[in-house]
C-alpha positions, 0 to 999 in steps of 0.5 A: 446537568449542562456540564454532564451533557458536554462531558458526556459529548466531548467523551463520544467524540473523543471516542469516535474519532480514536476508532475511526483513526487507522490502526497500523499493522501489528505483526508481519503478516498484518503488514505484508497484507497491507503491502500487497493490498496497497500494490495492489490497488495501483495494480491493474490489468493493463489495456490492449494498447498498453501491454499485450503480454500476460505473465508475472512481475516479481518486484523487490521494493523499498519503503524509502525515508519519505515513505514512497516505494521505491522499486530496487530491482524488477523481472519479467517481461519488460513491458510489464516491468515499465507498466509496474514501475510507472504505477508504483512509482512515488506510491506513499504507505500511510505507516512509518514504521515500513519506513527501510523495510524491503518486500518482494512483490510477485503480481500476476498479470494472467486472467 
């Protein structure tokens, strides 16, 4: 009985932690989701002080070998440029697999 007890734990945890564990993306609209998500948590409408322009930002970016983003060429306003750049910078995907994959962002900075 003692046996049956410990299987049966050792299976529920076992369980509980291949669940929990994150599931990369399974097609290319799944991992441009997770992309545009990732961007944009590091995103945010900069402070007066910071920037005072509202516009978009187009980024064509690079997941580097060491899974960083790495930003390969930038348009808008270059106060918004150095903005997303400084943001982005070293900013790690959790996935290998992005790994020499490019994006192309667009992030809008209108309210």
């Amino acid at each position: 009985m003692k046996n049956l007890i410990t299987a049966t734990f050792i299976a529920l945890l076992f369980v509980s932690i291949s669940v929990s564990a994150k599931i990369p993306p399974k097609n290319r609209a799944a991992e441009l989701r997770y992309i545009q998500n990732l961007v944009d948590e590091q995103i945010v409408f900069p402070s007066e002080s910071e920037c005072c322009r509202i516009g978009f930002v187009k980024a064509r970016i690079l997941i580097s070998s060491d899974q960083k983003i790495v930003i390969q060429e930038i348009n808008g306003y270059p106060e918004l440029t150095n903005y997303v750049k400084k943001r982005l910078e070293n900013t790690a995907v959790a996935y290998p697999r992005f790994i020499g994959r490019q994006y192309i962002c667009k992030i809008d900075f209108r309210n």
